[in-house]
C-alpha positions in Angstrom: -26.0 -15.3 20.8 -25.1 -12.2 19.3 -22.2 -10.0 20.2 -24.1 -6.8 20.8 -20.6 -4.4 20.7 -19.8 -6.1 16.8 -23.2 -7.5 15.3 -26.3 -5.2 16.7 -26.6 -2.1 15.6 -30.5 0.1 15.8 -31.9 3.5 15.4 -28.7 6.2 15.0 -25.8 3.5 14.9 -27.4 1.5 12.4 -28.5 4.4 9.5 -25.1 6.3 10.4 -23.5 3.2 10.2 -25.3 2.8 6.3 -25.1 6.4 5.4 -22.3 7.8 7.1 -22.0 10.1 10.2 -25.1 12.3 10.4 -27.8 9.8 8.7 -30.0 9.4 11.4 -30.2 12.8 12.2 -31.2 13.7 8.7 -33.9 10.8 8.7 -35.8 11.9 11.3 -35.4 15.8 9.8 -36.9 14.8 6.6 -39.7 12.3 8.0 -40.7 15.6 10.3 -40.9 17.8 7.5 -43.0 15.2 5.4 -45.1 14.4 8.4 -46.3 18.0 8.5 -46.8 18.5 5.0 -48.6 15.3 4.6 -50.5 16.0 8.2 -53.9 16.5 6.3 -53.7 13.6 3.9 -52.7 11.5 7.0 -55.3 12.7 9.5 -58.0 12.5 6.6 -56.7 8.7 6.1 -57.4 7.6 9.6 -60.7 9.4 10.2 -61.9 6.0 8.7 -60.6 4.0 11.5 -61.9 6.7 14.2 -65.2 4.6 15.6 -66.0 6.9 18.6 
């Protein structure tokens, strides 16, 4: 149904097809970077889900 070569595009051909060449790359750089700042307030988040 879809022509995969023309019409699909995920993960790095997608963003650096939005953004330019390099997007993707940069993505997952900044969601690291917030991911380990934010690790505390995550973790703290999801202790209310923890039912060991």
């Amino acid at each position: 149904m879809l022509d995969l070569e023309n019409e699909l595009k995920v993960a790095h051909e997608f963003w650096d097809f939005l953004g330019g060449e390099g997007t993707y790359n940069d993505l997952l750089d900044i969601f690291e970077r917030v991911g380990i700042e934010l690790r505390p307030e995550i973790d703290e988040y999801f202790t209310k889900f923890n039912h060991k």
